[in-house]
Every structure is written in C-alpha cells, then in structure tokens.
mmCIF file as gemmi writes it, N, C-alpha and C atoms, coordinates in Angstrom:
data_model
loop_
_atom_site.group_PDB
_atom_site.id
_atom_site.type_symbol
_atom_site.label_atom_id
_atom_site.label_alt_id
_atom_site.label_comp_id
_atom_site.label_asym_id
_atom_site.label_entity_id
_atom_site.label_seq_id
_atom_site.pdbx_PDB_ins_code
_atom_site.Cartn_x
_atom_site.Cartn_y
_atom_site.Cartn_z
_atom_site.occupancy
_atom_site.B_iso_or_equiv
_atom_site.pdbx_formal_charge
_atom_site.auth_seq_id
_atom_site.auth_asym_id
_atom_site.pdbx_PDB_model_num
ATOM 1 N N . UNK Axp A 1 ? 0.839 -1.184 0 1 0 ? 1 A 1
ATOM 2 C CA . UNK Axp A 1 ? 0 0 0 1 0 ? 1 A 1
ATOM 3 C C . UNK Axp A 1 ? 0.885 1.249 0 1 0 ? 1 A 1
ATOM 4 N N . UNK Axp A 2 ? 0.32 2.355 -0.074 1 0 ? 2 A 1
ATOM 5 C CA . UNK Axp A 2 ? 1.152 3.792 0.305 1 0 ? 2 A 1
ATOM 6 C C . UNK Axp A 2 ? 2.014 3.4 0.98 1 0 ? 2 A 1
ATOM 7 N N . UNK Axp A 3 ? 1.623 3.288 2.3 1 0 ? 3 A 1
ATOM 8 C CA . UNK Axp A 3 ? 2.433 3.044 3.49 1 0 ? 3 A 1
ATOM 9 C C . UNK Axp A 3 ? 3.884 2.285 3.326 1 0 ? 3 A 1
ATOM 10 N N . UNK Axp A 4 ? 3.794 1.309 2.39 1 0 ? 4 A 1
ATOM 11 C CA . UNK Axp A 4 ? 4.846 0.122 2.488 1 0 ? 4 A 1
ATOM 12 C C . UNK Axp A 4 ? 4.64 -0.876 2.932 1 0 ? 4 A 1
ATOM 13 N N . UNK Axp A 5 ? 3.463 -1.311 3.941 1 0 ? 5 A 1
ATOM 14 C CA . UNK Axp A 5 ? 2.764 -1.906 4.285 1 0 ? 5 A 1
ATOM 15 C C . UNK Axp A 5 ? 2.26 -3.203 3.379 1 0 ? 5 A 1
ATOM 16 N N . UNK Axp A 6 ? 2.513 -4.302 3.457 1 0 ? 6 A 1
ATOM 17 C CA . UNK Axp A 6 ? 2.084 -5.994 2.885 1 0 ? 6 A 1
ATOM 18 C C . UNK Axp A 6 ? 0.58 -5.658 3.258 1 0 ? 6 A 1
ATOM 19 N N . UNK Axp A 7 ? -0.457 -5.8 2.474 1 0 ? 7 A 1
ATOM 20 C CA . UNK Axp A 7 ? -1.722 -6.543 2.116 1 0 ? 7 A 1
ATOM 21 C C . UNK Axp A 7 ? -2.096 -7.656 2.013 1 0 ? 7 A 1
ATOM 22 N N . UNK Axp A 8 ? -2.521 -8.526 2.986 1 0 ? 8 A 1
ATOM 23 C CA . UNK Axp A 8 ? -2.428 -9.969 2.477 1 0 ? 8 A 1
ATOM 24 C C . UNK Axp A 8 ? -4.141 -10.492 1.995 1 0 ? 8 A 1
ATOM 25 N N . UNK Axp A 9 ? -4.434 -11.343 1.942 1 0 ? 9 A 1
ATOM 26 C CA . UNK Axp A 9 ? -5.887 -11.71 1.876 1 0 ? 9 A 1
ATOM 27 C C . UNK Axp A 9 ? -6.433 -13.069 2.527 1 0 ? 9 A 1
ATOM 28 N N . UNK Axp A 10 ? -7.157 -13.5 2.505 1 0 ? 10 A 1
ATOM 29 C CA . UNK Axp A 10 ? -7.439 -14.988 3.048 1 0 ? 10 A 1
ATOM 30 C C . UNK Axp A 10 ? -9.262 -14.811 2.238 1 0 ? 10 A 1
ATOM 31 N N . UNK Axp A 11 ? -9.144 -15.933 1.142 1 0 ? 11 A 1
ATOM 32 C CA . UNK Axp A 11 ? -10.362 -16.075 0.119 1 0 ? 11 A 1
ATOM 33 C C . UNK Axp A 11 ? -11.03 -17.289 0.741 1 0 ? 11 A 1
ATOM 34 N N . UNK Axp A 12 ? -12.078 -17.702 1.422 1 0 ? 12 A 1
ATOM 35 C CA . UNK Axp A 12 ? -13.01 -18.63 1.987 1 0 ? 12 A 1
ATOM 36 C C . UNK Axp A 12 ? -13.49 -19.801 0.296 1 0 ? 12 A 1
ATOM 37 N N . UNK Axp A 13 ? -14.248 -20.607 1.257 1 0 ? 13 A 1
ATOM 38 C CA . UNK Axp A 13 ? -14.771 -21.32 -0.004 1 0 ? 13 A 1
ATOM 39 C C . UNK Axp A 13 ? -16.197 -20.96 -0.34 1 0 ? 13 A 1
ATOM 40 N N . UNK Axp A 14 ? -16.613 -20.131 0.62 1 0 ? 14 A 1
ATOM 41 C CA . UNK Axp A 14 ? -18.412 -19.098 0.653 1 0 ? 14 A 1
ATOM 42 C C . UNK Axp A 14 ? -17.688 -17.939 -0.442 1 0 ? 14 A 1
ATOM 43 N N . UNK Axp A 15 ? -16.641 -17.38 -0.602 1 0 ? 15 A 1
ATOM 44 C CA . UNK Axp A 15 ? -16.283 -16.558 -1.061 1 0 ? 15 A 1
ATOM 45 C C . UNK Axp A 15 ? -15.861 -15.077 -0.255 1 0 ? 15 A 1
ATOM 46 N N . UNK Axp A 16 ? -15.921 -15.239 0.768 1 0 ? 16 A 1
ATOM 47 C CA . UNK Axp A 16 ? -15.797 -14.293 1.854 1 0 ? 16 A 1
ATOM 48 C C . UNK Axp A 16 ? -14.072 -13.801 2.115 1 0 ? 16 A 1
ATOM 49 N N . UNK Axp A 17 ? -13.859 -12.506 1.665 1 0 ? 17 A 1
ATOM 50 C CA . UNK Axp A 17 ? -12.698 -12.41 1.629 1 0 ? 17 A 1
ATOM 51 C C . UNK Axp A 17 ? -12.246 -11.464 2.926 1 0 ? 17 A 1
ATOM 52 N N . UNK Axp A 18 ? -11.416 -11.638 3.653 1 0 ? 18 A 1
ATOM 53 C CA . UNK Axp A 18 ? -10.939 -11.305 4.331 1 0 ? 18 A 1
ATOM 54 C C . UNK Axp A 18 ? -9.405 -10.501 4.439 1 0 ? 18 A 1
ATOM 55 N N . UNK Axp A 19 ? -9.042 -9.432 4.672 1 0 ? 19 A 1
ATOM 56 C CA . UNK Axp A 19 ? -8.037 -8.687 4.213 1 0 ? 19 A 1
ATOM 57 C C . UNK Axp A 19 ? -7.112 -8.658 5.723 1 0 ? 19 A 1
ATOM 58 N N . UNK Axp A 20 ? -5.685 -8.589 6.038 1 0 ? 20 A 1
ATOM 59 C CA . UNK Axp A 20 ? -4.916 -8.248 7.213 1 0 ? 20 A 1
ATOM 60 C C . UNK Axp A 20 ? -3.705 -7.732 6.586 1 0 ? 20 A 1
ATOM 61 N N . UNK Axp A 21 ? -3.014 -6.703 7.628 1 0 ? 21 A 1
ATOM 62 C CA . UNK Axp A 21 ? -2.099 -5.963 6.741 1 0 ? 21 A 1
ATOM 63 C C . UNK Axp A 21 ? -0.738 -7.235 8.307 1 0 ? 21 A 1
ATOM 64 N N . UNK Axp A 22 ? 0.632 -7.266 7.075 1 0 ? 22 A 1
ATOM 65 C CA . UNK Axp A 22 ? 1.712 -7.651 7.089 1 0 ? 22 A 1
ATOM 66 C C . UNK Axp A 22 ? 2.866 -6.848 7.536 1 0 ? 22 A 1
ATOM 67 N N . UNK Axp A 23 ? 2.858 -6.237 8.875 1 0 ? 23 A 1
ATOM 68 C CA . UNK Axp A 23 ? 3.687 -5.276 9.17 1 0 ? 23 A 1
ATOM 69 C C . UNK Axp A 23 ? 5.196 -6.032 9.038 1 0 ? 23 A 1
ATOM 70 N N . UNK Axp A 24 ? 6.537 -5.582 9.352 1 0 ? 24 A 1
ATOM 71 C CA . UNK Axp A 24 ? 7.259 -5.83 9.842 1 0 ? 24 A 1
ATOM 72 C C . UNK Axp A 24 ? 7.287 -6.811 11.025 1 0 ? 24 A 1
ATOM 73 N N . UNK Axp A 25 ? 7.937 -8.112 11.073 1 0 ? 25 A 1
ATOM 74 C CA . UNK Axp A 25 ? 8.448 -8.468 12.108 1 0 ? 25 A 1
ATOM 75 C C . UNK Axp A 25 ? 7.448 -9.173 13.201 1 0 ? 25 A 1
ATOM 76 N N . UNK Axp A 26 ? 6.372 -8.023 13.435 1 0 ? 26 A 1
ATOM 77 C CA . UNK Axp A 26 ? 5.262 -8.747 15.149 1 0 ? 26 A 1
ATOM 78 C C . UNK Axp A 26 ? 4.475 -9.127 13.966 1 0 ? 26 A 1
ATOM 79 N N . UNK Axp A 27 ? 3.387 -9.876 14.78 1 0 ? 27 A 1
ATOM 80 C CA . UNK Axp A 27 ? 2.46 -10.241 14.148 1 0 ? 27 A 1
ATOM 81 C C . UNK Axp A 27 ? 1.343 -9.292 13.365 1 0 ? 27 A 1
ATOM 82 N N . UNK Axp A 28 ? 1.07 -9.985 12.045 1 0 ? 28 A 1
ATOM 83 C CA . UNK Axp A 28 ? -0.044 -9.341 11.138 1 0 ? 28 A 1
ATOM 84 C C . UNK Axp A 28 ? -1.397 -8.989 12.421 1 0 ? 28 A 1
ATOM 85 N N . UNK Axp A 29 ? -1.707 -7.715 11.911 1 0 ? 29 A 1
ATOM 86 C CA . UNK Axp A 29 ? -2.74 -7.116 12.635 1 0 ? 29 A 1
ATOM 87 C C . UNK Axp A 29 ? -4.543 -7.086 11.315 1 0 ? 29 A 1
ATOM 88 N N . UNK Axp A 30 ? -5.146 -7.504 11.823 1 0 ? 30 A 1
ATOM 89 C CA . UNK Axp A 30 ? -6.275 -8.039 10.974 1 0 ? 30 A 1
ATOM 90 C C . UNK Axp A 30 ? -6.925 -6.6 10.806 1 0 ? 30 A 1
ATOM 91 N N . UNK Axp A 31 ? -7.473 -6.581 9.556 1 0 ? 31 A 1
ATOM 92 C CA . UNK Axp A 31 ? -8.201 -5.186 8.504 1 0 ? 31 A 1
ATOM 93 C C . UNK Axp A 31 ? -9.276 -5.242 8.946 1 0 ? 31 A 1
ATOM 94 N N . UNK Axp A 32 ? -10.023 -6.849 9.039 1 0 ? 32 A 1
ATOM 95 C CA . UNK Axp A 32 ? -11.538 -7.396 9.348 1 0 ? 32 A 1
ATOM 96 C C . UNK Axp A 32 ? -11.151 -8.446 9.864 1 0 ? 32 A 1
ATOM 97 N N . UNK Axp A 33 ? -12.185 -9.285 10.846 1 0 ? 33 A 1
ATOM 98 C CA . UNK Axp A 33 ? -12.339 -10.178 11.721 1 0 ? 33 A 1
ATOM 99 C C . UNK Axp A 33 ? -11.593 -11.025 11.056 1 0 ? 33 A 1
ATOM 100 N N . UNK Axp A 34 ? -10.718 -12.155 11.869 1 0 ? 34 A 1
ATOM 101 C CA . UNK Axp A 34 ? -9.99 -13.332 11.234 1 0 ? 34 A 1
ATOM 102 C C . UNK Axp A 34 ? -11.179 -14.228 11.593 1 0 ? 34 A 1
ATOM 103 N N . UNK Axp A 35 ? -11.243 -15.189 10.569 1 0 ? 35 A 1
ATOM 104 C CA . UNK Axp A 35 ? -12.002 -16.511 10.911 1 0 ? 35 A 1
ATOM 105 C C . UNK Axp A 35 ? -11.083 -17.376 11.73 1 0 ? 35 A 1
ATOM 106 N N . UNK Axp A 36 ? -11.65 -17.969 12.583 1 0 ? 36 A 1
ATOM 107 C CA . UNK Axp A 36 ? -11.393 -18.902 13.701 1 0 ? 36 A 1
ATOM 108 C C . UNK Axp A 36 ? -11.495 -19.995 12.939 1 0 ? 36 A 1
ATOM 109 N N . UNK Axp A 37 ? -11.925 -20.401 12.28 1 0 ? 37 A 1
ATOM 110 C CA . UNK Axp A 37 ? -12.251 -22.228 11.206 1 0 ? 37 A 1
ATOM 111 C C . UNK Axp A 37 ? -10.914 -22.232 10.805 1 0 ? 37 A 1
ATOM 112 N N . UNK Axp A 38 ? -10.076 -21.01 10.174 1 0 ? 38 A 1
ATOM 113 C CA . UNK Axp A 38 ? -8.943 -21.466 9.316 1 0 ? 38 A 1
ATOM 114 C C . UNK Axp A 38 ? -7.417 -21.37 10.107 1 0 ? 38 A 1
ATOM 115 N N . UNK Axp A 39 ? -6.468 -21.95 8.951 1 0 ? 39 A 1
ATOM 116 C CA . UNK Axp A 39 ? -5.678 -21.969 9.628 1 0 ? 39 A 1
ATOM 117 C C . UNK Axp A 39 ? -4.714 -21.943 8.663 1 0 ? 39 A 1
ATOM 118 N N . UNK Axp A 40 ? -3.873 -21.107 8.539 1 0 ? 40 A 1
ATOM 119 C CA . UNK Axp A 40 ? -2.715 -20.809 7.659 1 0 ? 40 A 1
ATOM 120 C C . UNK Axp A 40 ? -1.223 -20.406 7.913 1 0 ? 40 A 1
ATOM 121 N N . UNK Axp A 41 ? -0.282 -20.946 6.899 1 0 ? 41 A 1
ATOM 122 C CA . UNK Axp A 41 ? 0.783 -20.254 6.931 1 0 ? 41 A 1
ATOM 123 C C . UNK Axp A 41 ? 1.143 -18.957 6.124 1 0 ? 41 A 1
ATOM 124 N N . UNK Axp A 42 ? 2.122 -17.732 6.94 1 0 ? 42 A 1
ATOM 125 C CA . UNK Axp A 42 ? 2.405 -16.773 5.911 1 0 ? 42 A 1
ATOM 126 C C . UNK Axp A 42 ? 3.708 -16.386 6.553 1 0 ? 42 A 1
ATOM 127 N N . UNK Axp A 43 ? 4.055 -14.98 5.737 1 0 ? 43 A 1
ATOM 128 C CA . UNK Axp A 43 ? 5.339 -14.52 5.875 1 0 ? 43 A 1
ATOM 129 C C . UNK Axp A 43 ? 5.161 -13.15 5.989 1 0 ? 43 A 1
ATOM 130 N N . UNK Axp A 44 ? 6.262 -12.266 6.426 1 0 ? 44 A 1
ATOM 131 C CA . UNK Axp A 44 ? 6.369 -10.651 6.586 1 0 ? 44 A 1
ATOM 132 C C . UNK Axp A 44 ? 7.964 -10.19 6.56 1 0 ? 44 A 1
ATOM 133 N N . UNK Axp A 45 ? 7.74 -9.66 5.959 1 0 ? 45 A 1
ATOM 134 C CA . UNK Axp A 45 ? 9.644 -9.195 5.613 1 0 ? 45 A 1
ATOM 135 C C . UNK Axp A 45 ? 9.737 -8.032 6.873 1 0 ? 45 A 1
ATOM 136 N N . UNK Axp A 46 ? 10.797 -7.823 7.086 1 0 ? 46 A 1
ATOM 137 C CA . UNK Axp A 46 ? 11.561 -6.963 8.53 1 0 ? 46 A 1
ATOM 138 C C . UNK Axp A 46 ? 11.713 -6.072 7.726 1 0 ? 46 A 1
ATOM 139 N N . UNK Axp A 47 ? 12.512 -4.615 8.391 1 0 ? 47 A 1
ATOM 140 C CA . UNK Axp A 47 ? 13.402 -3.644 7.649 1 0 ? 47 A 1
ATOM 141 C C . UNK Axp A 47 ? 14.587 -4.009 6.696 1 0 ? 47 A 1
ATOM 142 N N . UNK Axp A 48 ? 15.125 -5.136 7.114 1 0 ? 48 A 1
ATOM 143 C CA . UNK Axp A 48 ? 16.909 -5.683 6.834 1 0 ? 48 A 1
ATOM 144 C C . UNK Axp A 48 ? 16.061 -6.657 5.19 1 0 ? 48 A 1
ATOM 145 N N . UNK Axp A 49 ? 14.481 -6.871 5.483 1 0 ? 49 A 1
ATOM 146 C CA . UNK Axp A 49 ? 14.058 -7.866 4.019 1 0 ? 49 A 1
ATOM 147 C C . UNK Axp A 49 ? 13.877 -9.362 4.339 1 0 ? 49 A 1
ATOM 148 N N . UNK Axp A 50 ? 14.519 -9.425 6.174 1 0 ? 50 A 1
ATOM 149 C CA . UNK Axp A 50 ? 14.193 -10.832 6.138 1 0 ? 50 A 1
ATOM 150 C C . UNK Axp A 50 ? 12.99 -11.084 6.207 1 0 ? 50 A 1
ATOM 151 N N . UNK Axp A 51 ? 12.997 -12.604 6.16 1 0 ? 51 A 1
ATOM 152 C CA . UNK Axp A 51 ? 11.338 -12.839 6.638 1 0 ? 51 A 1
ATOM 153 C C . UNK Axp A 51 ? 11.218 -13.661 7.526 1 0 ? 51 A 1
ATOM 154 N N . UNK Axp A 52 ? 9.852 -13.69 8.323 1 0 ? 52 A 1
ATOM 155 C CA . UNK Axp A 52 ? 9.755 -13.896 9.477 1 0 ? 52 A 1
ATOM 156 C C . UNK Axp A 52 ? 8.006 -14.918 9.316 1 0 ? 52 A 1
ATOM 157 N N . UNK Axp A 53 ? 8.068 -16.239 9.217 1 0 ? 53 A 1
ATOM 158 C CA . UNK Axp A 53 ? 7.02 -16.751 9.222 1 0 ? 53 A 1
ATOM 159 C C . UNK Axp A 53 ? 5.578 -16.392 10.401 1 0 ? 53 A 1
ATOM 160 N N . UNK Axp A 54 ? 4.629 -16.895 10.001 1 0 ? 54 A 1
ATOM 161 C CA . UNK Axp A 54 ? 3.561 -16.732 11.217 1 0 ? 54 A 1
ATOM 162 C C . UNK Axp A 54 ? 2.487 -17.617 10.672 1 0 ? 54 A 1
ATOM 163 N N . UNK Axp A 55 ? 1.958 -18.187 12.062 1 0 ? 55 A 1
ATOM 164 C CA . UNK Axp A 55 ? 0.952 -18.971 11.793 1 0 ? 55 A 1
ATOM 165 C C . UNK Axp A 55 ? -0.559 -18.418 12.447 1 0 ? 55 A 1
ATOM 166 N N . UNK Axp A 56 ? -1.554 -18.101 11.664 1 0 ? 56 A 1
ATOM 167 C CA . UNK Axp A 56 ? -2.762 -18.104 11.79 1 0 ? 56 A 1
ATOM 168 C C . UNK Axp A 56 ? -3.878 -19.459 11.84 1 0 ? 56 A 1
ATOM 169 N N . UNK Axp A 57 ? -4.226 -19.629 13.326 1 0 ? 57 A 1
ATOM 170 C CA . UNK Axp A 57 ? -4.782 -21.011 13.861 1 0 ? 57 A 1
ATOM 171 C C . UNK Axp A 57 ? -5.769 -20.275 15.05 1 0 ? 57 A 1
ATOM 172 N N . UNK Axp A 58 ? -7.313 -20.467 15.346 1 0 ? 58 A 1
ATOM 173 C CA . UNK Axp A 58 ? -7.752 -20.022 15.906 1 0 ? 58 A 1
ATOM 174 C C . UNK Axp A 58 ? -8.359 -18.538 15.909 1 0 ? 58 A 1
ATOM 175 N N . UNK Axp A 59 ? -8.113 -17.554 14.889 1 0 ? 59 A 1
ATOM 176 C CA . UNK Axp A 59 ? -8.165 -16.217 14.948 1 0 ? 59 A 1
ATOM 177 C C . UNK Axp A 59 ? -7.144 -15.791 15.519 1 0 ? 59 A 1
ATOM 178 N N . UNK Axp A 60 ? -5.859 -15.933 15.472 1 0 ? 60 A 1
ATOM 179 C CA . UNK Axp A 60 ? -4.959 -15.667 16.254 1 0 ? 60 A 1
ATOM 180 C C . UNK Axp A 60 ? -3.269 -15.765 15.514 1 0 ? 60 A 1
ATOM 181 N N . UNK Axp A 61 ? -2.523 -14.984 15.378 1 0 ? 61 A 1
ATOM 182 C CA . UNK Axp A 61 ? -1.388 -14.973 14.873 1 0 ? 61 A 1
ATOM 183 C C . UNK Axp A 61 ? -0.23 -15.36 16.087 1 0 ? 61 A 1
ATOM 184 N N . UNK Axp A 62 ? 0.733 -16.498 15.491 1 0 ? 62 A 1
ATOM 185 C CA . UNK Axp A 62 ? 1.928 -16.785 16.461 1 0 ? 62 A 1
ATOM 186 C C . UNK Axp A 62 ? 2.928 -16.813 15.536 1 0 ? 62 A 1
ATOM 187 N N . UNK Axp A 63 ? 3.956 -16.457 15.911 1 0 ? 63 A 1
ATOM 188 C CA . UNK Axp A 63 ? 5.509 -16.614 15.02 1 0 ? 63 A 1
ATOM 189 C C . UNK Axp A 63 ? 6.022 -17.632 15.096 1 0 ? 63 A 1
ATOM 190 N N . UNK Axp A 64 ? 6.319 -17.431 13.79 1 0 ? 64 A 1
ATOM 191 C CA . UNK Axp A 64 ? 7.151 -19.014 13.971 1 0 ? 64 A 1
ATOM 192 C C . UNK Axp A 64 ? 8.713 -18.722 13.737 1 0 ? 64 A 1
ATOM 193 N N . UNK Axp A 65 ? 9.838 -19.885 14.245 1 0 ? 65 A 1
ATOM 194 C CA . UNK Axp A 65 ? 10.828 -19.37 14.556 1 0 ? 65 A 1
ATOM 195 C C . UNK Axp A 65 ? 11.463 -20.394 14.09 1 0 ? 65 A 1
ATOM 196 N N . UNK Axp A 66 ? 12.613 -20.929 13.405 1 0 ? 66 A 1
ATOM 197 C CA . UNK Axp A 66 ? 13.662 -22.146 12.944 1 0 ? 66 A 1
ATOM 198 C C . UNK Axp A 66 ? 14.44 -22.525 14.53 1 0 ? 66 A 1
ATOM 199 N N . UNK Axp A 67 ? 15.322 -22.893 14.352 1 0 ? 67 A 1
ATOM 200 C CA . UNK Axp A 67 ? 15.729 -23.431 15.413 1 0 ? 67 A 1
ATOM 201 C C . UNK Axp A 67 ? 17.105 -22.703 15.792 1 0 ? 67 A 1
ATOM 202 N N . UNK Axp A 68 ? 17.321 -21.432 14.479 1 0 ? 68 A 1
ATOM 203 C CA . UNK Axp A 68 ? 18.421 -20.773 14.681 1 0 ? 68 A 1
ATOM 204 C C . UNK Axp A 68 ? 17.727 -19.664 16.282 1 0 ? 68 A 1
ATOM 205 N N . UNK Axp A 69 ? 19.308 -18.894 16.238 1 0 ? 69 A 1
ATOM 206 C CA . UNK Axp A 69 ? 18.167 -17.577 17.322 1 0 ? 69 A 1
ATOM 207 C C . UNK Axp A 69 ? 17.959 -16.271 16.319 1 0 ? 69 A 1
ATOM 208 N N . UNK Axp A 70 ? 18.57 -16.357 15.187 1 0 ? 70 A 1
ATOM 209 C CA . UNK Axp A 70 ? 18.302 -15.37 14.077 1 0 ? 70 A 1
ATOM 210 C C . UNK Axp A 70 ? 18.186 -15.668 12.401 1 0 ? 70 A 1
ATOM 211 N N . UNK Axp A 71 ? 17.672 -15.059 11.966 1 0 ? 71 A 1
ATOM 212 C CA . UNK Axp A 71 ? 17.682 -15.333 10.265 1 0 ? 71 A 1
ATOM 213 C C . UNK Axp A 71 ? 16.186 -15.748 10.094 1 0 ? 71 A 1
ATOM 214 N N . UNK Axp A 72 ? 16.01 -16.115 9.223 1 0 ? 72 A 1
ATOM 215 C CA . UNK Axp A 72 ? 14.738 -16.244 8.371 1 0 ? 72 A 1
ATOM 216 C C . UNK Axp A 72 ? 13.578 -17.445 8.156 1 0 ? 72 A 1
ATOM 217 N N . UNK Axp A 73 ? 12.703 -17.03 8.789 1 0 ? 73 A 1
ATOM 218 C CA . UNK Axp A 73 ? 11.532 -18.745 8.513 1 0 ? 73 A 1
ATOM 219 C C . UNK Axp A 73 ? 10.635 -18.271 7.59 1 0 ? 73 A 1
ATOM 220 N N . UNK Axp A 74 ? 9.839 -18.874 6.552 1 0 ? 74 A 1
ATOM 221 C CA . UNK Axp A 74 ? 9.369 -18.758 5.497 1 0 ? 74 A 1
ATOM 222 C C . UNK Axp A 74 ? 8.288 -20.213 5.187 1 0 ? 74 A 1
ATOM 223 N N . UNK Axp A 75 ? 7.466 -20.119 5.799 1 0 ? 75 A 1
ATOM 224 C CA . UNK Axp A 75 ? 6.608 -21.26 4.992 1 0 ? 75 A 1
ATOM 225 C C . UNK Axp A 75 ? 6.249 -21.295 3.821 1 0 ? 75 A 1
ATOM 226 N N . UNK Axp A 76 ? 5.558 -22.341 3.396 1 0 ? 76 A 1
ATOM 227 C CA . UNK Axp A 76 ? 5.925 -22.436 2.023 1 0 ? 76 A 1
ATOM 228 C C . UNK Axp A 76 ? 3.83 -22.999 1.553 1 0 ? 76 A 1
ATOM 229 N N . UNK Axp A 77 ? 3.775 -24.457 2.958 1 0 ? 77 A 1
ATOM 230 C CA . UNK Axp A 77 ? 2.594 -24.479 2.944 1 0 ? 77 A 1
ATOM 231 C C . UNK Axp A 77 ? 2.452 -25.289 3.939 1 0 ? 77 A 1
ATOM 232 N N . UNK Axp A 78 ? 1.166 -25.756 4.251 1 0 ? 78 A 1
ATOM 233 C CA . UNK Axp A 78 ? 0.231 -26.247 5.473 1 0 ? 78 A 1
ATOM 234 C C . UNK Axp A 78 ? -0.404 -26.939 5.431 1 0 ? 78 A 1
ATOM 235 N N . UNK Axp A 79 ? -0.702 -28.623 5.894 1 0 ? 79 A 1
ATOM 236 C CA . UNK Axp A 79 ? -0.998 -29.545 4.963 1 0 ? 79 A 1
ATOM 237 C C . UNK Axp A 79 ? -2.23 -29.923 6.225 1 0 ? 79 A 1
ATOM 238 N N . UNK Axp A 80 ? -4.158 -30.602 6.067 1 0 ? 80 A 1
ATOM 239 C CA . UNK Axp A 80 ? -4.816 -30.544 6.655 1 0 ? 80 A 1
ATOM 240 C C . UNK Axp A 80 ? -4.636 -31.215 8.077 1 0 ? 80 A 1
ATOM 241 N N . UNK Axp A 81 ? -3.04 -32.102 8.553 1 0 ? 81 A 1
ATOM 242 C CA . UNK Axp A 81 ? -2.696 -31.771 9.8 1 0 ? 81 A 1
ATOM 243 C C . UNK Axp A 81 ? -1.816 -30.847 10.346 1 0 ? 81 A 1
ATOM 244 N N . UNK Axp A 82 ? -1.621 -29.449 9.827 1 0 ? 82 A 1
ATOM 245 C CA . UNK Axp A 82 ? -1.237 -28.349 10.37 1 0 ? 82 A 1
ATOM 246 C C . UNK Axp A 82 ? -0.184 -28.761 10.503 1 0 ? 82 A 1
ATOM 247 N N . UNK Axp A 83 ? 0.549 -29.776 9.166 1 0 ? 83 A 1
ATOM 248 C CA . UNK Axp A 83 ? 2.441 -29.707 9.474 1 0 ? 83 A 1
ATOM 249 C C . UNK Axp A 83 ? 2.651 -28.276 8.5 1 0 ? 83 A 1
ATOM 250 N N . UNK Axp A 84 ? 3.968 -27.591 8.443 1 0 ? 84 A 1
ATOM 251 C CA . UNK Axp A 84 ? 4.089 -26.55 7.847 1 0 ? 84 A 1
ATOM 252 C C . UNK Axp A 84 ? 5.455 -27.044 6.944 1 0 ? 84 A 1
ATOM 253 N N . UNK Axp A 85 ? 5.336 -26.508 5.726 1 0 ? 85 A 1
ATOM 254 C CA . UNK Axp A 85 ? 7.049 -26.843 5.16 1 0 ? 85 A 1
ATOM 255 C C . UNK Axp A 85 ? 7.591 -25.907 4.693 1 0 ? 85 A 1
ATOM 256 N N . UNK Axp A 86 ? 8.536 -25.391 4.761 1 0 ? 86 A 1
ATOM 257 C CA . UNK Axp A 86 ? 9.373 -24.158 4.8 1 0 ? 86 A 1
ATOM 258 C C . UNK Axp A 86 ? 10.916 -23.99 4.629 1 0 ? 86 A 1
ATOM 259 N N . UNK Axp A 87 ? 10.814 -23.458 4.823 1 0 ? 87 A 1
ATOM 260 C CA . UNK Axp A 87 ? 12.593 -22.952 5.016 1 0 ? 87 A 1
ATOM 261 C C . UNK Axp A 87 ? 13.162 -21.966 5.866 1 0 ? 87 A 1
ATOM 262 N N . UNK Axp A 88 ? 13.97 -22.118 6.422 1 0 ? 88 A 1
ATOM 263 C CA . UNK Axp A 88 ? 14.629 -21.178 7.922 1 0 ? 88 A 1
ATOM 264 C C . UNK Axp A 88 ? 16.165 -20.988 7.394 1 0 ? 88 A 1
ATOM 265 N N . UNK Axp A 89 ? 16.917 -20.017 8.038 1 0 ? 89 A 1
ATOM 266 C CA . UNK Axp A 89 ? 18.109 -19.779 7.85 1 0 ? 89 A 1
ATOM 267 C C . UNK Axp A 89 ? 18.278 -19.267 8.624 1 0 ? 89 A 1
C-alpha cells in the first residue's frame, strides 16, 4: 500500500474475503475479523528484508521461529494436519 505496508488476503470457499495488513516483524494485525475455522501459513519481511514466518490457527497470529536464534523462517505451505514446510536460515 502507500504506506509500504504488505496486504495480504485470506479467500473462503463461501467466497468471503478477508483482508490483514503484514507489518514488519510482530504479528499481522487483521483489517476485518480473522475466521477462527482457518488456519494458515504466511510470511512478513523486517526492515533488513528478512522474513519472518507466522501462523494463523484459531483467529490468532503466532511466530514461527527455525531453530536458529536469528535469520529467516518462510513457509511455504500447510498440509490438513497443520504440518508446515518451509525454510529457515
């Protein structure tokens, strides 16, 4: 957007689209209500460009983290038992 700000979306199978913006780093802050049914992986780039995975489960955003203490997690996708596959550095 203007801002610099990531736009992300989340498209239902009713067709109900749902919009949350992708700040830097903390967790995505929701435009409109998150649905609680879904559950997804995404990403958000920092200032430096890294990226920083997050998982949406519950209406609720958590970070996800590799096993380093710095560098980059990146999912890729999310399979219907909520394994995630990705890449970390």
């Amino acid at each position: 957007d203007a801002a610099g700000a990531v736009q992300a979306f989340l498209l239902d199978e009713t067709g109900t689209f749902t919009t949350f913006e992708l700040p830097p780093v903390s967790p995505p802050r929701a435009t409109s209500p998150l649905p609680t049914d879904i559950t997804l992986a995404t990403n958000s780039s920092d200032a430096k460009g890294l990226h920083h995975g997050f998982l949406l489960a519950g209406g609720r955003f958590t970070r996800l983290s590799g096993p380093t203490a710095f560098g980059e997690s990146v999912p890729n996708s999310i399979n219907e038992r909520r394994q995630i596959v990705g890449v970390y550095e």
